[in-house]
C-alpha positions as CSV (number, residue, x, y, z in Angstrom):
1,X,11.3,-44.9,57.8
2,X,9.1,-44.9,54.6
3,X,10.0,-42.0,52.5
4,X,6.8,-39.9,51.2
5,X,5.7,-39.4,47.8
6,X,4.8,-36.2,46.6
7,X,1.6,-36.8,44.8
8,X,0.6,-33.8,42.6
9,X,-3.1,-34.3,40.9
10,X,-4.1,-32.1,37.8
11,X,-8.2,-32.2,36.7
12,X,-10.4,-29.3,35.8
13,X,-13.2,-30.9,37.8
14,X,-11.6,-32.6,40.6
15,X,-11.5,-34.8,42.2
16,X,-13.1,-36.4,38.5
17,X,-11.9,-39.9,38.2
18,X,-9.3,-39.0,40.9
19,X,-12.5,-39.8,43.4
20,X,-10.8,-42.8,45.1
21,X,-7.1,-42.8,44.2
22,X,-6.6,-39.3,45.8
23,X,-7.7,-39.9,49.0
24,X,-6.5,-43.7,49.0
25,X,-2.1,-42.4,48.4
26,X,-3.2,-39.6,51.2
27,X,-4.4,-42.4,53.2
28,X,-1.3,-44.4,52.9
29,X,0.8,-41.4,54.5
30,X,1.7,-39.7,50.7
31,X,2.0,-35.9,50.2
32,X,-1.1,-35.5,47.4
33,X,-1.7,-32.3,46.6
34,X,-4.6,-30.9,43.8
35,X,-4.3,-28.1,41.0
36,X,-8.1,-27.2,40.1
37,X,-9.6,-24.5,39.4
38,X,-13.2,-25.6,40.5
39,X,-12.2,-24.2,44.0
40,X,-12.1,-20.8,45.0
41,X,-9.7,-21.2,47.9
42,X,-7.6,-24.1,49.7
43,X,-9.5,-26.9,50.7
44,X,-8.6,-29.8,52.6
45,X,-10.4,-33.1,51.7
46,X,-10.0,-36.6,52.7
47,X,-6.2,-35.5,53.3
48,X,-5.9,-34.1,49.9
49,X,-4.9,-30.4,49.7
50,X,-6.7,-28.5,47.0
51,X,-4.9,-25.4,45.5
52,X,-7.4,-23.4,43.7
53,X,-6.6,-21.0,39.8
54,X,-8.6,-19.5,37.5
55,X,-8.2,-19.8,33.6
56,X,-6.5,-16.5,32.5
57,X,-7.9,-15.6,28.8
58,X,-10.1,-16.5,26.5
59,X,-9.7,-17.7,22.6
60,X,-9.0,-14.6,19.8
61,X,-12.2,-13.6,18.1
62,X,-12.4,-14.7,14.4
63,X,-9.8,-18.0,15.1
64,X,-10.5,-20.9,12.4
65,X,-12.7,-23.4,14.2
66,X,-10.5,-26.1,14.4
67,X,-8.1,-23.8,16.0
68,X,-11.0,-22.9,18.9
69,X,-10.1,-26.2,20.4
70,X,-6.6,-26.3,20.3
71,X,-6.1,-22.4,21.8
72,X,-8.7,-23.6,24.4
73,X,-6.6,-26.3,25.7
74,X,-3.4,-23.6,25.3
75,X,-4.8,-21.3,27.6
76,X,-5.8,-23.8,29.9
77,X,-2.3,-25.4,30.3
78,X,-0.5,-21.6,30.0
79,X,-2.9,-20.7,33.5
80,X,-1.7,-24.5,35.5
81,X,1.8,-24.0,34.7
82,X,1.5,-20.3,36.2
83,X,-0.3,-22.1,39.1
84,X,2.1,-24.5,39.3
85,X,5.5,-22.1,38.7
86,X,3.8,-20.5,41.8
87,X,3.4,-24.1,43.8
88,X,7.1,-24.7,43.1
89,X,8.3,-21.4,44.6
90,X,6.3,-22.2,47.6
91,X,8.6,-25.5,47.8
92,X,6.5,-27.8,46.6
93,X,7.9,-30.5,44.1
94,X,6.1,-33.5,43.2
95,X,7.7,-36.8,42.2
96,X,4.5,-37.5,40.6
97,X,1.9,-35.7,38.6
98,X,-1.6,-37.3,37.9
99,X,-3.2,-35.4,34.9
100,X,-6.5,-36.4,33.3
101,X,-5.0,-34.3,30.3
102,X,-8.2,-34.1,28.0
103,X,-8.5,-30.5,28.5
104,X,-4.9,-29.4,28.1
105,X,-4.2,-28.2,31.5
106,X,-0.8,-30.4,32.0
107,X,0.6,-29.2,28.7
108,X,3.5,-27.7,30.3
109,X,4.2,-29.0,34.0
110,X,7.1,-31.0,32.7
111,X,8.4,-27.4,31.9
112,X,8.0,-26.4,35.9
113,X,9.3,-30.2,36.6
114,X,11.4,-31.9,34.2
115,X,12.1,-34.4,36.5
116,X,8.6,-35.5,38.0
117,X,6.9,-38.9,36.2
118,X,3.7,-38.1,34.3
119,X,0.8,-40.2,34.7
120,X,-1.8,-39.5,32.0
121,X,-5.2,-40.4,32.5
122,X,-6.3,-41.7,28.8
123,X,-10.0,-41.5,28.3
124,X,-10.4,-41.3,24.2
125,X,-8.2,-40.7,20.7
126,X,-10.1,-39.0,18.1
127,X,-10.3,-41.8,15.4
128,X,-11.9,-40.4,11.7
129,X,-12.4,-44.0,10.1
130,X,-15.9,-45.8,10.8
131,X,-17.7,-46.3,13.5
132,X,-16.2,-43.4,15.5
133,X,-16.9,-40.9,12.3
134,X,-20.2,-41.4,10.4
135,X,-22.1,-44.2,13.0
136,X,-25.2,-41.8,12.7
137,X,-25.2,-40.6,9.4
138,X,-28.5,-38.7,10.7
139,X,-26.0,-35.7,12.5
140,X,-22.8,-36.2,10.2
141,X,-21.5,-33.1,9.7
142,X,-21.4,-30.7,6.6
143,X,-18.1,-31.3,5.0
144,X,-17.4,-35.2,6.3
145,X,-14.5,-35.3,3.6
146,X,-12.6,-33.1,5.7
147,X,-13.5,-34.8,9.2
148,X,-9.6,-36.5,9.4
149,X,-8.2,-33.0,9.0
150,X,-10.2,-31.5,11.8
151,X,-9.7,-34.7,14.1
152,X,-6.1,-34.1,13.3
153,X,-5.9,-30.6,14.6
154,X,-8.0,-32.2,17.8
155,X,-5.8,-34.9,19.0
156,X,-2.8,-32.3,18.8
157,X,-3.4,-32.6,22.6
158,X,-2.8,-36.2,22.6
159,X,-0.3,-36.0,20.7
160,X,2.1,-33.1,22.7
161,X,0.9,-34.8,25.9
162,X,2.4,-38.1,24.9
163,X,5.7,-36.7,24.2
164,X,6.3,-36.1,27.3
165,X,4.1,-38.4,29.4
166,X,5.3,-41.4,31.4
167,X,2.5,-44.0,30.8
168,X,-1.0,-43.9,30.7
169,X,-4.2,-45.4,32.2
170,X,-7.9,-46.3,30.6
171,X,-11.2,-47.5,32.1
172,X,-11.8,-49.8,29.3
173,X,-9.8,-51.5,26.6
174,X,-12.1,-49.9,23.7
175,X,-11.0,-46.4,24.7
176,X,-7.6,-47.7,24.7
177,X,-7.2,-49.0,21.6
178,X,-8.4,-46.1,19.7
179,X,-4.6,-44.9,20.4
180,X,-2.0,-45.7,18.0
181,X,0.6,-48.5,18.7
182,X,3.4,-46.2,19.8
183,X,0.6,-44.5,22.5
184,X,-0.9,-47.7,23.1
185,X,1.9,-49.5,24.4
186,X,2.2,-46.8,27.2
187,X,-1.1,-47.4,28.6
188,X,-2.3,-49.8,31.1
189,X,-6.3,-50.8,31.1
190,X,-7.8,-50.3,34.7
191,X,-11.4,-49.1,35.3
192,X,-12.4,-46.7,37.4
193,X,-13.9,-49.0,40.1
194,X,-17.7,-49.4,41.5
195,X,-18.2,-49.5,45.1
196,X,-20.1,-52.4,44.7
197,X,-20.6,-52.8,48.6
198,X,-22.7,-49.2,48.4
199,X,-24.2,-49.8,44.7
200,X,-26.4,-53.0,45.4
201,X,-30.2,-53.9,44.9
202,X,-32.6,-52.5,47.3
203,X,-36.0,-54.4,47.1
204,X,-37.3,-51.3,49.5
205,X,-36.1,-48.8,47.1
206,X,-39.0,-45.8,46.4
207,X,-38.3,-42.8,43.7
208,X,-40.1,-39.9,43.8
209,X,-41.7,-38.5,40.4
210,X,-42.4,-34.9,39.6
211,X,-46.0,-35.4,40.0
212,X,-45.8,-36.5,43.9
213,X,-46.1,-39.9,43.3
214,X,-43.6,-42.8,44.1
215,X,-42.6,-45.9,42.3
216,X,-41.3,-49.0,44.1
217,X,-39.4,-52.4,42.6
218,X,-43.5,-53.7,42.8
219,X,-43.9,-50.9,39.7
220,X,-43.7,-51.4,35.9
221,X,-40.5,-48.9,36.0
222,X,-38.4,-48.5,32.5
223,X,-35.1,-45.8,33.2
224,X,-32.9,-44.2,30.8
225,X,-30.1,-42.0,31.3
226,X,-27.1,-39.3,30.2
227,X,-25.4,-37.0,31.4
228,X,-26.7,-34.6,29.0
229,X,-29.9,-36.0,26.7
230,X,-28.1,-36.2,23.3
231,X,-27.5,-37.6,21.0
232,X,-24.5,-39.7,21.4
233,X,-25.7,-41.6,23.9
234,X,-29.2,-42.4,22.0
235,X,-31.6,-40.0,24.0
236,X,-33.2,-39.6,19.7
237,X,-33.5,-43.6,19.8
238,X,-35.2,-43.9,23.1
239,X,-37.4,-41.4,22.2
240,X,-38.6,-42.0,19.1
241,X,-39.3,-45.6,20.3
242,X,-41.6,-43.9,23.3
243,X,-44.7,-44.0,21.5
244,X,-44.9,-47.8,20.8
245,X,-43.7,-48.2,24.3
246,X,-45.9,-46.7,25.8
247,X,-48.8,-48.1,24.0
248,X,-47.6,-51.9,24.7
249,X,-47.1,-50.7,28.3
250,X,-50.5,-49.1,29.8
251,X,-48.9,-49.3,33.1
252,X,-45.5,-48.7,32.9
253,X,-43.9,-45.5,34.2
254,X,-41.0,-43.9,32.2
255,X,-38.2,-42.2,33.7
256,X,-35.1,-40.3,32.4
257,X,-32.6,-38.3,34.3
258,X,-30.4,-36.0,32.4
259,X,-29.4,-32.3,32.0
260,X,-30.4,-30.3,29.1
261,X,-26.3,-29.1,28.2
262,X,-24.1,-30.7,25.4
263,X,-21.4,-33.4,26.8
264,X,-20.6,-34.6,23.2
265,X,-21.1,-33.7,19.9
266,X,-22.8,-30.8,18.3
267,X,-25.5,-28.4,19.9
268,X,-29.1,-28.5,18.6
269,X,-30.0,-26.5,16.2
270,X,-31.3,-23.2,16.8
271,X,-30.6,-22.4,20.7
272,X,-32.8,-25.3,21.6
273,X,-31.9,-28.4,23.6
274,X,-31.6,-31.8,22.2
275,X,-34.4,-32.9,25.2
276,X,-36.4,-30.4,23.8
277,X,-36.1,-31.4,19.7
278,X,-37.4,-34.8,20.2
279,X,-40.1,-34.1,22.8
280,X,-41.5,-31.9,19.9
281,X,-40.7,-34.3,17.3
282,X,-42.9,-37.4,19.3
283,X,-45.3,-35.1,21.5
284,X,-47.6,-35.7,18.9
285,X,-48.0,-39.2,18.8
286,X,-48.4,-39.6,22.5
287,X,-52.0,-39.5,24.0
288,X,-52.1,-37.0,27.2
289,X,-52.8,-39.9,29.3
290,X,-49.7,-41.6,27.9
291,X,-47.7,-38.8,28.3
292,X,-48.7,-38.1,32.0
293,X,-46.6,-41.4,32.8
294,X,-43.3,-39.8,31.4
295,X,-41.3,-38.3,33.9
296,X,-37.8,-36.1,33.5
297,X,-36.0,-35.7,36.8
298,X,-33.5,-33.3,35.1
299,X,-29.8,-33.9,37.0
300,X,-30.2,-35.7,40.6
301,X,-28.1,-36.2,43.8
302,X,-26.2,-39.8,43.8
303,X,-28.9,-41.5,46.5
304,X,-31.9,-40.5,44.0
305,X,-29.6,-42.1,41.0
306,X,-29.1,-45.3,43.2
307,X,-32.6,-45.3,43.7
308,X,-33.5,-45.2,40.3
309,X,-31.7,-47.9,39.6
310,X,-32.7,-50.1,42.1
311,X,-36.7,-49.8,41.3
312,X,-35.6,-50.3,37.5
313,X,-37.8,-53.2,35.9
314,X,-36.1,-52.1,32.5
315,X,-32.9,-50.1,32.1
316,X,-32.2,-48.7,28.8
317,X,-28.5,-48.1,27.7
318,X,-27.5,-46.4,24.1
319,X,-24.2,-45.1,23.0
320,X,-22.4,-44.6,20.0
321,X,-18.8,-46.2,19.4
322,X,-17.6,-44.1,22.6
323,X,-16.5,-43.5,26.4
324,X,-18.5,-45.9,28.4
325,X,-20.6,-44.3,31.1
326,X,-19.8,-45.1,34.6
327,X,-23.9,-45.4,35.1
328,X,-23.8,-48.4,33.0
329,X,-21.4,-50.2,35.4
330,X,-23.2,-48.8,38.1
331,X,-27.0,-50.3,36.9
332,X,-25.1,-54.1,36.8
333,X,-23.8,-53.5,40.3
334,X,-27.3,-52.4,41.4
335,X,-29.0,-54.7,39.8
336,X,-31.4,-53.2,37.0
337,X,-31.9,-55.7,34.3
338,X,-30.4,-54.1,31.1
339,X,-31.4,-53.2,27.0
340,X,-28.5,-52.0,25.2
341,X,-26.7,-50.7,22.0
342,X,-25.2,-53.7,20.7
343,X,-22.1,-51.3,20.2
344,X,-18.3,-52.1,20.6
345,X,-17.9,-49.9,24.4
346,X,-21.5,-52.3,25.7
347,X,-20.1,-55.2,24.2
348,X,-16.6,-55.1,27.0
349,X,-18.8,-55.4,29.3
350,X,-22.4,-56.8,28.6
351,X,-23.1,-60.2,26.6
352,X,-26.1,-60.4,24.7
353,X,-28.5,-63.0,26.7
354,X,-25.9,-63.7,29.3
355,X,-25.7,-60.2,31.2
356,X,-28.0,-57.9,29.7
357,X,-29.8,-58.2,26.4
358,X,-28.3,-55.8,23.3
359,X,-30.7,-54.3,20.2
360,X,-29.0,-52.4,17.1
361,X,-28.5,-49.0,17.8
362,X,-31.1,-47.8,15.7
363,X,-33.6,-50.7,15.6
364,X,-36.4,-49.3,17.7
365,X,-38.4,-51.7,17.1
366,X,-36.1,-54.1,18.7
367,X,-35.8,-52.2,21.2
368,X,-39.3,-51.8,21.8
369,X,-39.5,-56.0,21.8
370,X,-36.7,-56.4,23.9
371,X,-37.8,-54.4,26.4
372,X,-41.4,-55.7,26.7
373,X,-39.4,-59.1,26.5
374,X,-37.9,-58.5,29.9
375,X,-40.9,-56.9,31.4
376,X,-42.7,-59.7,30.7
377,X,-40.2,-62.7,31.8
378,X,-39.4,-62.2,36.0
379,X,-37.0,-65.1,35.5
380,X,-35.3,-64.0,32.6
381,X,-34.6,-60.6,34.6
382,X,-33.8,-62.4,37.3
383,X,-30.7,-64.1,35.5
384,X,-29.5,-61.1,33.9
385,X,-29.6,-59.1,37.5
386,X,-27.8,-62.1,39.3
387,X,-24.6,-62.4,36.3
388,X,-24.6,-58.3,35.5
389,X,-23.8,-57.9,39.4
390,X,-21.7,-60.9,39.0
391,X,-19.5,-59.2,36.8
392,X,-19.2,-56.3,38.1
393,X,-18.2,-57.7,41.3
394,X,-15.4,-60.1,39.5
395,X,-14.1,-57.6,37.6
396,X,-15.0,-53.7,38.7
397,X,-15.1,-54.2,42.1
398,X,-13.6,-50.3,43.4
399,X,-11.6,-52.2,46.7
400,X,-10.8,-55.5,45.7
401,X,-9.6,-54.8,41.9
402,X,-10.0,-51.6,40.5
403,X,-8.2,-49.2,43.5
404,X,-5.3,-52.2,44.2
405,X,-4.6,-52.4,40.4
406,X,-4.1,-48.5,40.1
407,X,-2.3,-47.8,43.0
408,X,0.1,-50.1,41.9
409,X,-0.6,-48.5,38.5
410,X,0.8,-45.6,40.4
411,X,3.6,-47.3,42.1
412,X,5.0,-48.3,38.8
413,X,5.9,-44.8,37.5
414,X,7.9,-44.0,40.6
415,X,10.2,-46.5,38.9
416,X,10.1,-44.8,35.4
417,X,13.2,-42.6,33.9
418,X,10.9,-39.5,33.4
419,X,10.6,-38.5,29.8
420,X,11.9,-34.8,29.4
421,X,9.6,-31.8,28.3
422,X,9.2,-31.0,24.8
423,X,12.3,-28.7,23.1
């Protein structure tokens, strides 16, 4: 008889990038079990048990800022180990635990299981040198002298996590080697995964726009997205090349989906959003007519993102030196013929010409040609579809690559001495 692993999962917004792998160890007859406190009570799903536990205090008024972060991620891990003292008097003890640890909540679960292996999922280490500190000088902060300090007080989660974790896992090389040596040898490179059987072209593909109207593959469609419009992923760039877009383009429809929050970096100014700023700052400069044909769908279900990918003539993709978006991947696999930062997270996985075609971040007027270039060249966007989805498929494939290499990701720390908790 097989013996079961005890599986124990730790994310603040499961199941996060836990999405396959969870139900995939429950569906090989493992024990997984899910510490999160974006349930309110147990939930089964896909064979995964989700225990439910609410953060329990808030940081002291009148803390230095770089402390805000740190006491955040304190009282994040102080409420999952009380969560999980309480798990282990109900009997429960896990041989592993899978922790994306980036908001401290596994601080202390080698505390409650000294014994368990400790699977870290690795997403970024706060670098202060250039690119990752001073690529926009634009939003560099007041005091920049003193930006090592304050990214030295931030990766004090990396650091105690690492102490006692096992090994470690990244979706991309880039974010993995912004780890030191000694942190670096303990991770393994293995993306996420993209169904690519569900995330395919659709030559029948129709979005709806705000304004009633549809748009098809047949349209003159350019897309841009983010999570949040900001920043860091070049929501300014995009629209401050909107005007001379949209005059070179009389019949081209613009659409942007994104939420009006922060993900990275600082807020805008003021208690505005960043959407907001730079509609004001290029409003202006925009004809009403012009204007009509930009379109903001705000945040969308998944089968209205796959669709706006799929009638995508033109795909825009910025980022600073960062965390690759998963939507990148996801507008190879379906096919949108790409623009993008020529930046060091693109560059992994789009080459310039060959998949996708890459401007300077801040070159919008490079942008601007290189997106009228692939409007106006069918074949040229019919190679860059054909190898982007090629890619993908070869090398980010969810069932064929990504989901065998982690489960045996996975697998592999079953066999590890477990490091001890922290003294």
């Amino acid at each position: 008889m097989i013996p079961v692993t005890k599986y124990l999962l730790i994310h603040q917004n499961f199941p996060g990038q836990y999405k396959h792998l969870a139900p995939a160890l429950a569906a090989r007859g493992d024990q997984v079990v899910a510490l999160t406190p974006k349930v309110d009570k147990v939930t089964k799903w896909l064979g995964v048990t989700i225990l439910p536990y609410k953060y329990q205090g808030k940081p002291a008024r009148g803390l230095h800022p770089w402390l805000v972060d740190f006491e955040t991620k304190f009282i994040r891990g102080q409420s999952c180990y009380r969560a999980a003292r309480a798990l282990r008097e109900r009997g429960f003890t896990p041989d592993v635990i899978l922790a994306h640890y980036g908001w401290g909540e596994s601080l202390f679960l080698k505390d409650v299981w000294p014994e368990a292996r400790l699977g870290l999922y690795c997403e970024l280490y706060h670098t202060a040198d250039y690119p990752f500190v001073g690529f926009d000088p634009e939003f560099t902060g007041s005091a920049p002298e003193a930006d090592a300090l304050r990214l030295r007080m931030k990766n004090l989660n990396n650091r105690l996590h690492f102490e006692i974790g096992d090994a470690g896992i990244s979706p991309t090389a880039f974010q993995a080697d912004t780890f030191p040596p000694e942190m670096r040898q303990r991770i393994t490179v293995v993306h996420d995964g993209i169904d690519t059987a569900q995330v395919t072209a659709d030559d029948t593909a129709r979005l709806a726009l705000p304004d009633g109207s549809e748009v098809t593959p047949e349209d003159e469609v350019i897309t841009f997205i983010n999570r949040n419009l900001e920043p860091y992923r070049g929501y300014h760039v995009f629209m401050r090349a909107l005007p001379e877009l949209l005059r070179r383009r009389p019949r081209a429809q613009v659409v942007l989906i994104g939420g009006d929050q922060v993900s990275y970096g600082a807020k805008a100014p003021d208690g505005q959003t960043w959407k907001q700023v730079f509609i004001d700052e290029v409003r202006g400069q925009i004809p009403d007519a012009d204007w009509a044909r930009v379109h903001f769908l705000g945040r969308v279900p998944y089968d209205t993102f796959l669709s706006f990918m799929r009638v995508s003539r033109a795909h825009v993709y910025l980022t600073y030196p960062f965390v690759l978006s998963w939507s990148l991947l996801e507008a190879m696999s379906a096919g949108a013929p790409i623009v993008a930062s020529d930046t060091e997270p693109v560059r992994e996985v789009l080459s310039n010409g060959e998949t996708g075609l890459l401007v300077d971040f801040f070159d919008r007027e490079a942008l601007v040609d290189q997106v009228c270039t692939l409007l106006d060249d069918p074949a040229l966007r019919a190679h860059l579809r054909a190898a982007a989805r090629a890619k993908v498929v070869a090398e980010y494939d969810l069932k064929s690559t990504c989901l065998p290499r982690q489960l045996a990701w996975v697998d592999g720390l079953t066999q590890l001495d477990p490091r001890p908790p922290l003294v």
